[in-house]
N, C-alpha and C positions, 0 to 999 in steps of 0.2 A: 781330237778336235774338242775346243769348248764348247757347252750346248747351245744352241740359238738361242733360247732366251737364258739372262745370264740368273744364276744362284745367290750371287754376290758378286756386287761392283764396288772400286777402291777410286775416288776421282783424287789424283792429283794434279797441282795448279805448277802447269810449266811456265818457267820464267829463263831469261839467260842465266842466271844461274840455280837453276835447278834444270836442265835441256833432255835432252831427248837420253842419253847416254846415262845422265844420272836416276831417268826414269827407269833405263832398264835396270840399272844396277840396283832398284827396289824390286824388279819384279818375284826375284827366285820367294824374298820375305814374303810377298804378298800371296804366292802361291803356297806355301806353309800356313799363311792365314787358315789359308778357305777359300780365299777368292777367284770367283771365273774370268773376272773381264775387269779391267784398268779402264777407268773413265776418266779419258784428259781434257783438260780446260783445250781452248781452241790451237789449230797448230798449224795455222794458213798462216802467211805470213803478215805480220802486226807491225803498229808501230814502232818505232825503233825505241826500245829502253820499255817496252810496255809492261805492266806486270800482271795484265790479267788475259791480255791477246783479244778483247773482243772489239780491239779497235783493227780491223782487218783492214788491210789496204790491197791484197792482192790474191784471193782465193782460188789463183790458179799454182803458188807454189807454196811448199814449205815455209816457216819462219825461217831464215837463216840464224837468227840469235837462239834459235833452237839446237841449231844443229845439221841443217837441212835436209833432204832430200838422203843423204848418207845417214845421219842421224836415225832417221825414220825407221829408213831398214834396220840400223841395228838395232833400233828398239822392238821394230817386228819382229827379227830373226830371237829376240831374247824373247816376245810372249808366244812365238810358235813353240819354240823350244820346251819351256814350262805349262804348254796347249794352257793358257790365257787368251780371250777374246779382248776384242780393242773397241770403247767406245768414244765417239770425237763428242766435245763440245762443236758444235757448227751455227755459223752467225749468218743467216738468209736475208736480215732483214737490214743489213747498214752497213756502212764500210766507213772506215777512217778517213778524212779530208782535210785541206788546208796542208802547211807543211809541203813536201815538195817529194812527195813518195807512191802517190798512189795515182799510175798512169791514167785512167779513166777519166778521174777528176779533173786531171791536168789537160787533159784534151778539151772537158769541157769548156774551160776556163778560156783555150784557145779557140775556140770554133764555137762556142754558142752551140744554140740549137742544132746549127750541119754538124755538129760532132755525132757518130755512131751512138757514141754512148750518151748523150745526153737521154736517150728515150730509160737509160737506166738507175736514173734520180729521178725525184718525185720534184720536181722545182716549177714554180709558176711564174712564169717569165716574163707577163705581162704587169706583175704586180708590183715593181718598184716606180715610187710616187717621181713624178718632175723629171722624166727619162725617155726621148724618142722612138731609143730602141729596149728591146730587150732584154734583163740581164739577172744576174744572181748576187744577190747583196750578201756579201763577205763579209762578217763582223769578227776582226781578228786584230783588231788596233787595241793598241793600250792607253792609246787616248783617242783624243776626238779626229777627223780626219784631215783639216786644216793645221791642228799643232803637229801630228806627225810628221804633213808634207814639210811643214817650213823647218821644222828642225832635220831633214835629211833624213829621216828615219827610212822613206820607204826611195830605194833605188836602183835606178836602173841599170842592166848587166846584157852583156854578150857573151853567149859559150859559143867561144870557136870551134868547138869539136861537133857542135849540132847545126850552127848556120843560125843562131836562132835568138830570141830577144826575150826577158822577163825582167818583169820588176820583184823584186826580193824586201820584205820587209821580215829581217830578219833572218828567221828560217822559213818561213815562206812562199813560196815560187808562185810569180803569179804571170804565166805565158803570156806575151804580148800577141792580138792577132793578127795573122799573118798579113793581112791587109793595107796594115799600117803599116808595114815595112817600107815601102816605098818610098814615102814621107818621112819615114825617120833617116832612111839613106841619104835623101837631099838634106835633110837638118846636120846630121852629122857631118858631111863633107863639107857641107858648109862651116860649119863649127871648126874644123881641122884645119880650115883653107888648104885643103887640097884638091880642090876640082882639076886641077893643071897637073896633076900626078896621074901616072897610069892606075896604078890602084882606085884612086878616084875617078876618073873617068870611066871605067871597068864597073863600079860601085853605081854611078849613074847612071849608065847605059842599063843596067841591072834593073833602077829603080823606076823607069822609064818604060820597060819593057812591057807590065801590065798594065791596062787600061780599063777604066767602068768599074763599078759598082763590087766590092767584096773581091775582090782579086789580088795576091795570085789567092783561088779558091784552093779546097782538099785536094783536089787533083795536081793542082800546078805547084803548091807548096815545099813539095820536097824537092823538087828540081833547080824550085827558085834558092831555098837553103843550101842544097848541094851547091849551086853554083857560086854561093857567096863564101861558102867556105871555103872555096879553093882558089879564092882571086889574093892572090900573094899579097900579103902589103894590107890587106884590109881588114884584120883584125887591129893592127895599130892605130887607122885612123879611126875606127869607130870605137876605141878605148879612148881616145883625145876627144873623140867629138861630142862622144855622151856627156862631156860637159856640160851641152848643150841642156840637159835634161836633171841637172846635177841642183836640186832643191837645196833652198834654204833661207833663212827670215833677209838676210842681206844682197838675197840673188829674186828678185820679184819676176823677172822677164823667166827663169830659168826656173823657177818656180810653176807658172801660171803655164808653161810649156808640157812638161809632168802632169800636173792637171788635165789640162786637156787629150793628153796622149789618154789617158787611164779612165776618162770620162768616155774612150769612144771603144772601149773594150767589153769584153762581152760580160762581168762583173761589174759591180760596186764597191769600193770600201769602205771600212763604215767602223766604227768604234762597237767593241764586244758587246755594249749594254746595248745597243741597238735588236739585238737579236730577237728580244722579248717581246719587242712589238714591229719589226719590221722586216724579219728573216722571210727566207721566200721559200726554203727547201727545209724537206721535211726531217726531222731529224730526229736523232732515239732519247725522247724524252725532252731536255733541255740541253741538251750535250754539242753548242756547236760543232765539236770533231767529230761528230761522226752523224754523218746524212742517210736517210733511206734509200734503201736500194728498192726497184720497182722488179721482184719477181714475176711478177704476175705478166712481167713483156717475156716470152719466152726464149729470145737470144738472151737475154740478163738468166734467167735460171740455167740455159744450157752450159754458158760460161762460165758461173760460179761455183756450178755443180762439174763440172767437168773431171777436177782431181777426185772427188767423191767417187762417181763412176768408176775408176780408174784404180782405186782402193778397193772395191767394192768387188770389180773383176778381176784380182790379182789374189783376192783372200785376203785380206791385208787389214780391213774393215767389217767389225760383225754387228755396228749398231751406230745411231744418233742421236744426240741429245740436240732438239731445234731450241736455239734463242729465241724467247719474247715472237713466241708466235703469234700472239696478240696484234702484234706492230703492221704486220702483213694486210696487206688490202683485202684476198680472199684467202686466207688458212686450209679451205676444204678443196680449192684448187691446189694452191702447195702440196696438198698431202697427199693428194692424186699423182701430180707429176713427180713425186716423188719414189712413190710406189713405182711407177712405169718405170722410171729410171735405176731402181732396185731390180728389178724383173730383170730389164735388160742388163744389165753387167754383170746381174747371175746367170741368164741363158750364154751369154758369150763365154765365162767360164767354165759351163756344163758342156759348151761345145768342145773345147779345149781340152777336159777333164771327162772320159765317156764314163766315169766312175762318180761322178758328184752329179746329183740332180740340180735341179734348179727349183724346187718348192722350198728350200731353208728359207725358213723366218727371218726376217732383217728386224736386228732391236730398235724400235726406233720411239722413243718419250718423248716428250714437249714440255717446256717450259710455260706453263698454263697457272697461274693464281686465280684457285677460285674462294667468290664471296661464302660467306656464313649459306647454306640449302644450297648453293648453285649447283646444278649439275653439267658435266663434261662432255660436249658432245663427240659424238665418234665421228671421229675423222680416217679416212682411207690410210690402213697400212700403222695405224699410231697402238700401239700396248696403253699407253697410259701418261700420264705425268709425272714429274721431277718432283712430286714428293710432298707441295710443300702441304698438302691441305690434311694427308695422313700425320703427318708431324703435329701437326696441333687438334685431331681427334686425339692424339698419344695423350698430349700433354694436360687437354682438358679433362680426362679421365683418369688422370693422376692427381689432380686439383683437386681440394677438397672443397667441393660449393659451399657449404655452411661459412667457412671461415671468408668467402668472398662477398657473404653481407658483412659480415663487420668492417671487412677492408672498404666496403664502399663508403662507409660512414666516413671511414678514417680521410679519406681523398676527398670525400664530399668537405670534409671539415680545412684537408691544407688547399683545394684548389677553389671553397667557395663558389662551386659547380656541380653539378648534378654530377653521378657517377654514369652518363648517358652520351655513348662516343658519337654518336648522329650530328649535333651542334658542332662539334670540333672538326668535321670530315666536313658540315658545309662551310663550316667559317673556311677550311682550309683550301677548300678548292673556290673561294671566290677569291683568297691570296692570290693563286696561282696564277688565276686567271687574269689577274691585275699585272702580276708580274712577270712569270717564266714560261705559260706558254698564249701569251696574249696574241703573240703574229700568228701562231694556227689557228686561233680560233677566229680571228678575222679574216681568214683566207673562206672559213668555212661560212660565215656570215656576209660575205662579197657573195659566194658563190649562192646563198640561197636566197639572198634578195636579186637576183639576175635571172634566176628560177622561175621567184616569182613576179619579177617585171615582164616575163615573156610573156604572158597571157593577160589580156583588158580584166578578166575575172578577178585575179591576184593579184595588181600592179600598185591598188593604193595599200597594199601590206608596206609600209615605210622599214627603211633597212634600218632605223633606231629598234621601231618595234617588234623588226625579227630575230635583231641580236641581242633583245632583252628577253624574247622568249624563245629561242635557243640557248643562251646562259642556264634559265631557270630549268629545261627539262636536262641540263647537264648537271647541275649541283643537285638536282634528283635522283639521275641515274644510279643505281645501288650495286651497279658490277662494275669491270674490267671494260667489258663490249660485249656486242651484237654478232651474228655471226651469216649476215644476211648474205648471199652471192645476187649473180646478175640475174636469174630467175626470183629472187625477192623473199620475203622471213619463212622462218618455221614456225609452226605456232607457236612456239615457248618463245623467242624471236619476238612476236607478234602483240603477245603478252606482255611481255617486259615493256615495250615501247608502248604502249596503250596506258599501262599502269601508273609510268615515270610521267606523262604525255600528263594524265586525272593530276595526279603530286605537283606538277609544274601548275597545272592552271587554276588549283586550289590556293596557289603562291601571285597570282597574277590581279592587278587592281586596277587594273585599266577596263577599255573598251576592250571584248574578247573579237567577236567581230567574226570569225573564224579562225583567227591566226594560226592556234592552236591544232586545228584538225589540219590545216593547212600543211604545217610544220608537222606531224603524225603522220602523212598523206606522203610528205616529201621524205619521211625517213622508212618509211616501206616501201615507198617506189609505188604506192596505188595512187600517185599520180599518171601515172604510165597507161592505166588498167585501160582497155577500151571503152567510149562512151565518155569519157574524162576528158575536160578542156586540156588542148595541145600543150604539154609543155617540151622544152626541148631534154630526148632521155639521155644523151650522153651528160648533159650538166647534172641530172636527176638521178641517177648512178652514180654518177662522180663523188655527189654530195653524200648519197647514203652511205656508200663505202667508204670515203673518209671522214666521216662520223666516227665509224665504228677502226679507226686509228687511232682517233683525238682522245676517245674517252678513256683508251688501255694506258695512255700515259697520265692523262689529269687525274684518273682515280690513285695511279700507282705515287705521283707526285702530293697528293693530298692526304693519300691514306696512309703510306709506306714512309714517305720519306717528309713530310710534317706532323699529319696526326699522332703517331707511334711515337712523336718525339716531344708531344704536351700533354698526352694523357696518359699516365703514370701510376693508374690505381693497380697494377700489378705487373710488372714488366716481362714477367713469364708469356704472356697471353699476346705481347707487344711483337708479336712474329707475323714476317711472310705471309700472307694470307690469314691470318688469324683474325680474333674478334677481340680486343681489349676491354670489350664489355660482357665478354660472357660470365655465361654463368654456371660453366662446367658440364661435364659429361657424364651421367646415370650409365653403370652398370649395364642394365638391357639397352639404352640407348647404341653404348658403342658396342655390344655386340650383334645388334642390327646394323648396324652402319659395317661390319665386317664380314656381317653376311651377304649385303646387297657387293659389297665389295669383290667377294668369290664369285661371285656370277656376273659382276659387269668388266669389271679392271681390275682380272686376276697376276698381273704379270705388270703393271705402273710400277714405278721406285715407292719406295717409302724410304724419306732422307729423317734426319735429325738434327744434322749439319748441313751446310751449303756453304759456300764463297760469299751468299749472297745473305746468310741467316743473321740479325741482327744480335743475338751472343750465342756462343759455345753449348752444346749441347747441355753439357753439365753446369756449367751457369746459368741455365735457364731450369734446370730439377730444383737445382742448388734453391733460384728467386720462386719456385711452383712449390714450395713448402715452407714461405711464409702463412700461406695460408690454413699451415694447420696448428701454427700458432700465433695468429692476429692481436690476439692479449697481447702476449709478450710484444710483440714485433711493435704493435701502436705505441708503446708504453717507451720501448728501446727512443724509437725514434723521439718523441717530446723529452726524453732527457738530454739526446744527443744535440737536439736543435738548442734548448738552453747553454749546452756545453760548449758548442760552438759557435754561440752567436757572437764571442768578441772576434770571431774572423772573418766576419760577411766587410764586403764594400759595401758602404751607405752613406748615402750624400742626397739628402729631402727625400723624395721620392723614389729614386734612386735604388737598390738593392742586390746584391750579387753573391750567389746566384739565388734565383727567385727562392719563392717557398716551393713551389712544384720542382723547380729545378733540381734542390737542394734533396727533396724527396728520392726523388730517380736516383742521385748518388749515391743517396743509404743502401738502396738495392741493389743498384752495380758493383758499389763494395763488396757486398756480402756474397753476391753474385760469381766473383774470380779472385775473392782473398785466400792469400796463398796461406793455406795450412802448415805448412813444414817446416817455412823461414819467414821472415818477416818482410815486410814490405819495404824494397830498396829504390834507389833511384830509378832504376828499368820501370818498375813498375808504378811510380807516380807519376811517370811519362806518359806509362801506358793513358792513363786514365783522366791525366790532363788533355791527351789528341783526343780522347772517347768524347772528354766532355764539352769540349771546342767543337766538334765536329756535332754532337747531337742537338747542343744549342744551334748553332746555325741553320739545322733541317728542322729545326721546332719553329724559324722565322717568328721569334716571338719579341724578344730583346737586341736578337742581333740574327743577322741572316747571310748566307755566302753572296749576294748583290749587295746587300749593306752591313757592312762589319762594324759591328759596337766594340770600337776597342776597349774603352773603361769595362762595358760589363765583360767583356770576355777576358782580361785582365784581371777584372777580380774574381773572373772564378778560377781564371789557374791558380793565384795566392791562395784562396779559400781552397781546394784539393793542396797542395803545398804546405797549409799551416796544419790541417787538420789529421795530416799523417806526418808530419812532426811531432816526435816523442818529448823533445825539447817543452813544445807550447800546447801538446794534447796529449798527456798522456794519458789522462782518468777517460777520455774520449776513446784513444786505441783498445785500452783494457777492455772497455768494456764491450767494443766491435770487434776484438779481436776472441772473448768468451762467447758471443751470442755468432761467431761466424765461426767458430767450431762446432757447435751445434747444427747450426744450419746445412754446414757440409757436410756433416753425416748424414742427415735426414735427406738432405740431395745426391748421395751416395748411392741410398738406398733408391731413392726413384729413379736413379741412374740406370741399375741394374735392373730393373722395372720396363723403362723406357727402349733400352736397348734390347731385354729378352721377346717384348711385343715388337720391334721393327725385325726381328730377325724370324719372327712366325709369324708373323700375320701374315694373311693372300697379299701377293708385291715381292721386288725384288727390294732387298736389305741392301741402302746405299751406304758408305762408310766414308766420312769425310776425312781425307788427309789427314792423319795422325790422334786421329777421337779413338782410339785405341785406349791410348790412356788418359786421364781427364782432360776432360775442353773447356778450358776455361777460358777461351778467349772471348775477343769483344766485337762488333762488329769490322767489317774491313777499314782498315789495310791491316789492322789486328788480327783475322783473322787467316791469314795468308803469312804469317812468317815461320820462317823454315822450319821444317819438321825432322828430330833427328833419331830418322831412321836405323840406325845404328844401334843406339839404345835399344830397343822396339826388337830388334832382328836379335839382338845378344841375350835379351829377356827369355824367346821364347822357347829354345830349349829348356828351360828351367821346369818349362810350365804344360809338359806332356803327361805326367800324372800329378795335376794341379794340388797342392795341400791346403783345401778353400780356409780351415782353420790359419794355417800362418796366414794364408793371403789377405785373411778378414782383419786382422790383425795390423798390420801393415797397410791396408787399404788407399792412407792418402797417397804411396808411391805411383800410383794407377799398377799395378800389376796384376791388384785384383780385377779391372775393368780388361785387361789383355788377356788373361787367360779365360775369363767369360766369353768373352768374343771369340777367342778358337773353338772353345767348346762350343758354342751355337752354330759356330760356319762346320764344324766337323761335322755337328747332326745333321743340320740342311743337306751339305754330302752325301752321306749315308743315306736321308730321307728323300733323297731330290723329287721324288715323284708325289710325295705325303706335301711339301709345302711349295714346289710347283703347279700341282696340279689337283692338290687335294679341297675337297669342300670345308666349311666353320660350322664348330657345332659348338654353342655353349655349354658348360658344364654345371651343373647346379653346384651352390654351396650353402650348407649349414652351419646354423652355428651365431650366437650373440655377433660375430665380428666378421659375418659373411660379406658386409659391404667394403669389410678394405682387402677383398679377394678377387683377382680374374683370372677365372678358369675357362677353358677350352678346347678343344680336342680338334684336330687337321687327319683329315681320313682318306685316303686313296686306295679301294679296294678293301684289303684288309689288312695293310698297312696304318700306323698310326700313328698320334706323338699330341699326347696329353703335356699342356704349358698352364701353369700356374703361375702369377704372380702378385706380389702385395702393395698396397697404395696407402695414402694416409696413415704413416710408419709411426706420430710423436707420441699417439696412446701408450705403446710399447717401447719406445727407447727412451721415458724419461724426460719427453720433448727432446729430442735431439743429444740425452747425456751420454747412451751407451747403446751398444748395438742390441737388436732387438731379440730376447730368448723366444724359438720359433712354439715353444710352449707357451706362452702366455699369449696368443692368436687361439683363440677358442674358433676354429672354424674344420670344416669336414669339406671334402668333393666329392663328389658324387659320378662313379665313372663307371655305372652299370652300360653295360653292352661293349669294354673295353676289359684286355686282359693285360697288367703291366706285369713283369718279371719280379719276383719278390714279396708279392703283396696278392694275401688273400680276401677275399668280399670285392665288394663293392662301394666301398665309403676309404677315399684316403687323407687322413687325418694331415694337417698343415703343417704341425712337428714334427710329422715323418717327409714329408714335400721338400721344407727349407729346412731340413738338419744340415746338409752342407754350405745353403747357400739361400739367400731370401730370395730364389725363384728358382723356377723347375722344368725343366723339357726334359723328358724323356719317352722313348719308344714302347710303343702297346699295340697289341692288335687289337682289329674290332671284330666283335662278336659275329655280325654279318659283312658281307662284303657290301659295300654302296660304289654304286658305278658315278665319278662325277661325271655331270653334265657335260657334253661334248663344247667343247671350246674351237672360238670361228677362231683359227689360224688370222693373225693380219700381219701380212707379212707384205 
């Protein structure tokens, strides 16, 4: 059996073609790795053609583009086989909609609110403007909704195999409900002229049948379908009759018929750009396809979770990975019910199995981005996080801070802005708010001037001036979310909203009046408190908990996917959860931050890669060691900009692509320029979609709601001319010398970066093929196919590794593959030293002690002393040549530890890195140290 908590996880991204079959046919490789447990992207079933699956449409079966349900097994029976654990990506918080796939939706669509599931969407039904009844505004038009009807676009259809009526725009299915059946049987027989047919009279008598209000209702509707489907004859006339209903600019009567059928349905249609200010369902992010799901109703969790359980009680499943657990209404109920649900499908198996207990650990991480100090709170049953906030303690501690004043000058000087990302995150999130998620936060600002109209004390708070001061404690807010339940904040909770609350109304010029406490009052819920003027608590709940919705996407939309994409002073830093203004990470710093680590969240991932990481692991070492040569690099770039300013677009004002823009480029070049062969077609492609796709999320010059075609035109020719050898060459020469450099220097904090994620407290995640260098870009970049193969044929070579050829050869990645076994084979061997072992700094001496990190993982009186080097350009030359481990004047200090070979207590750095510029090996300790008893969360 693999162990409950995993040693090493391997996440790859299934797609139809990469399915369930070709996963197992990696697994025997990955078990040669080192690895315990396979981490797959999501495997519910997804959109059809999807290539990342977290648009789920139906998470009671397999994807069939997977493989299905057969696939599953075979890929079980291949990680029982090779004893590998199985971890799912699992998506709680949203499911796929629109399209004509995912039955829930489609219910709702027909039945309104009396649909079952309508309680499993977050929709507010009362919110669309100039509408009697109730409904969900669908914006999935590609134009506005009168030029679609009149051109025929959206029309009406009859499946004779179900009895049943939609309108289809496109691929779209949109149920007609069943109410109106009636009325549209008299219109169609009509239309057909055959009332005088038996069919038709049969059809009428049908349509005649139900009387009053919403009829035939849930209950009489299938009987009423059943019986129309089997009236012979009646599929004919209602294919002739829906003429009746058959739009178009030269049919106005047949037209204005259409209209009104669709007007009395339980949606709206509406044109895509509508969504931004007038959608009514909650959705993940900006993403019309795909709508929140309302866990928190417990028929909605028991149903989505259903195959989970099911996995979980067959053995089949040893861990999860939860999506954007942020998105969730309450997280610490989730992870309760989740836990419970765990319990039970392992007691039912323990019943089954009188040989297996029922106390094994369930691995279970969360997708959790935390801000610069924030801390993680424990949630029932959760290990830790996905990694992303250890990835960039990595990488800031590999940074050389000295060189990141100069670079600030340099970007203070191309972006004529301070080197200070706070300005950029509020500019950015009052974009957003203007633009992509305007309709949520007017759902949130209805709902809290109604709050405060319900009491005489509150009522002159005007809803202008509560949606100016809700805006401003939101472009305040300095995280993700709150983490408040129906009982109301924790202190730190408490704190945060108090803090943003002072920020906000230091921002504020008006009359205060109280608005302010008001709104602080209403987002802890001590409105509620006893002694407190009535307000009504279910809106008052309502609002604080969908607060703490709105702001895990506005920040993620602000910070992630605009800010990250105009400030540029160091692209390394431009990560997941990162801080692109820091200022690097001090030596004792990050080995406090790895101590509190062993004692809090010993057992969280520690990724480097992601699906979701904005470049390749070694793209990002590669751009985190400009900074140890900022001379050079400031200097590279003002030639390069001379050199290629006869390629920009420029017309007055005008310019393509910016100065800042242009900047980013230089980086990302140097970032994933291929060392070995030149840069071909593939690869100008590559980094024309990189550079279209990052300008649009910068919403600077062009935006994906408003596409600048000229500037984005002229930055594909400006990438196009400027890796043209024809029209740059003294330009290539010279990026193509200063990016050999740089990839050795990224090289080495490669081996750096990956020796720290494989010892540090945490499970070592290993992203789909970063075995050998990652040079990718952000998605859909970094998701193309990995060739296993390769990888698998490499690694017998590399069972008594020869680190001299391999250093040698390095740009092939061979050297990064045979690193990576030898680390997963220690972990192996050490499982209990870096499972479960304490962190202990090591001292180091010596002039060049600061470009050293030493440490020691102890388990009893097991051991494994890991050294490794940072700010390498001192010693290679700047990046000319690999580094001789003799010219590192530094010493470790590893009294109370005994390693095999080596006597005293002082281990010199040229005996460390004589093989290899980093070091793990086994020691024992002097005493034995008991760690700390660890709370199982299982």
């Amino acid at each position: 059996m693999p162990p409950a908590i995993p040693l090493a996880t391997y996440r790859l991204q299934l797609t139809a073609d990469f399915d369930f079959d070709k996963a197992a046919a990696v697994v025997p490789y990955l078990k040669a790795l080192g690895i315990t447990h396979l981490y797959a992207s999501p495997v519910m079933k997804a959109r059809k053609g999807s290539t990342h699956g977290y648009d789920t449409v139906d998470h009671g079966q397999f994807n069939p583009e997977l493989g299905g349900e057969a696939g599953f097994t075979r890929l079980s029976q291949a990680l029982q086989q090779h004893d590998l654990g199985l971890i799912i990506d699992f998506v709680p918080n949203h499911v796929g909609v629109h399209f004509a796939d995912n039955p829930w939706w489609l219910d709702v669509l027909e039945w309104g609110q009396a649909s079952p599931h309508a309680a499993s969407f977050d929709i507010d039904w009362d919110q669309l403007a100039y509408r009697a009844r109730g409904g969900v505004l669908l914006p999935i038009l590609g134009a506005s909704y009168g030029e679609a009807l009149e051109r025929g676009d959206i029309e009406l259809r009859y499946d004779p195999d179900e009895g049943s009526f939609a309108a289809w725009y496109f691929e779209h299915r949109l149920p007609i409900a069943p109410e109106r059946y009636g009325e549209m049987l008299r219109i169609v027989v009509k239309e057909a002229d055959a009332a005088e047919t038996e069919p038709g009279k049969r059809l009428l008598s049908l349509a005649t049948r139900y009387t009053g209000l919403r009829r035939p209702n849930r209950k009489e509707a299938p009987g009423f379908k059943s019986e129309l489907r089997e009236i012979t004859g009646a599929a004919d006339i209602i294919k002739r009759g829906l003429a009746a209903y058959r739009a178009g600019k030269d049919r106005p009567a047949q037209t204005l018929t259409l209209h009104h059928l669709l007007e009395r349905q339980h949606y709206k249609l509406g044109h895509w750009r509508l969504a931004s200010s007038d959608i009514n369902y909650r959705r993940f992010f900006d993403v019309n396809g795909l709508a929140g799901l309302r866990v928190e109703d417990a028929s909605t969790f028991a149903a989505t979770h259903r195959l989970v359980k099911q996995l979980i009680a067959d053995g089949k499943l040893q861990g999860i990975r939860l999506d954007h657990i942020d998105g969730l209404r309450d997280p610490a109920q989730y992870c309760q019910r989740l836990r419970r649900l765990v319990r039970d499908a392992q007691s039912n198996t323990a019943q089954g199995n009188t040989t297996q207990g029922n106390t094994k650990p369930f691995y279970t991480v969360i997708e959790k981005i935390l801000c610069e100090h924030e801390r993680l709170p424990h949630f029932a049953g959760v290990q830790g996080t996905t990694g992303y906030e250890w990835m960039n303690v990595i990488t800031h501690v590999l940074i050389d801070s000295k060189g990141l004043e100069a670079l600030d000058e340099t970007w203070r000087q191309i972006s004529n802005r301070p080197p200070r990302l706070v300005p950029y995150v509020k500019d950015a999130k009052r974009r957003v708010l203007e633009t992509l998620l305007t309709s949520e936060f007017t759902v949130l600002t209805r709902l809290l001037a109604r709050i405060a109209n319900g009491h005489y004390s509150t009522r002159d708070f005007s809803a202008d001036s509560l949606r100016q001061a809700l805006e401003l404690y939101v472009l305040h807010f300095p995280v993700y979310r709150t983490y408040l339940t129906h009982s109301g904040p924790t202190a730190a909770d408490r704190k945060l909203i108090d803090d943003t609350i002072a920020r906000a109304r230091r921002d504020w010029f008006a009359a205060d009046e109280g608005i302010f406490d008001f709104l602080r009052d209403a987002l802890t819920m001590d409105l509620l408190k006893p002694g407190r003027p009535p307000h009504s608590a279910p809106r008052v709940r309502r609002f604080a908990l969908k607060v703490q919705q709105f702001t895990g996407p506005m920040m993620a939309k602000s910070l992630e996917d605009t800010a990250f994409y105009q400030f540029h002073r160091l692209l390394a830093l431009n990560e997941v959860g990162g801080d692109p203004a820091s200022t690097g990470l001090s030596i004792p710093a990050f080995h406090q931050a790895m101590q509190a680590r062993a004692r809090e969240w010993p057992q969280g991932m520690t990724a480097t890669a992601t699906h979701d990481t904005k470049r390749g692991e070694d793209a990002r070492t590669r751009i985190a060691s400009l900074s140890e040569i900022p001379g050079e690099w400031t200097s590279a770039v003002a030639r390069w900009k001379v050199l290629n300013a006869p390629h920009l677009a420029l017309h007055g004002n005008f310019r393509a692509p910016s100065a800042t823009f242009e900047y980013m480029l230089y980086q990302t070049l140097l970032g994933v320029w291929p060392v070995q062969a030149p840069a071909d077609a593939a690869f100008i492609e590559r980094i024309q979609a990189y550079a279209l796709k990052a300008a649009r999320e910068g919403k600077e010059e062009t935006s994906w709601l408003n596409p600048h075609e000229a500037y984005e035109n002229g930055i594909r020719d400006f990438i196009a001319k400027i890796l043209d050898p024809d029209q740059s060459a003294e330009f290539l020469q010279a990026l193509q010398t200063l990016a050999r450099r740089v990839a050795l220097l990224g090289t080495l904090n490669s081996l750096s970066q990956l020796t720290l994620k494989a010892t540090l407290p945490g499970v070592p995640d290993f992203y789909q093929g970063t075995e050998f260098w990652d040079l990718s870009l952000v998605d859909p970049d970094n998701r193309r196919p990995v060739d296993f193969a390769a990888r698998h044929a490499a690694l017998p070579s590399l069972e008594a590794p020869d680190w001299s050829g391999l250093i040698k050869s390095w740009p092939d990645g061979k050297l990064k593959l045979a690193w990576t076994r030898h680390l997963l084979k220690l972990r192996n061997e050490l499982a209990d030293v870096f499972a479960q072992g304490d962190y202990q700094p090591l001292e180091v001496r010596g002039a060049h002690a600061d470009h050293v990190i030493a440490f020691a993982r102890r388990h009893g009186r097991a051991a494994a002393i890991v050294v490794v080097g940072r700010h390498f350009a001192p010693f290679t030359q700047a990046g000319r040549e690999w580094p001789a481990p003799e010219a590192i004047d530094a010493t470790i200090d590893i009294t109370g530890y005994a390693v095999p070979g080596l006597a005293g207590n002082d281990l010199p750095l040229a005996q460390a890195f004589r093989d290899c510029p980093a070091l793990v090996i086994a020691a024992r300790s002097a005493n034995a140290v008991r760690a700390p008893r660890q709370r199982v969360r299982a």
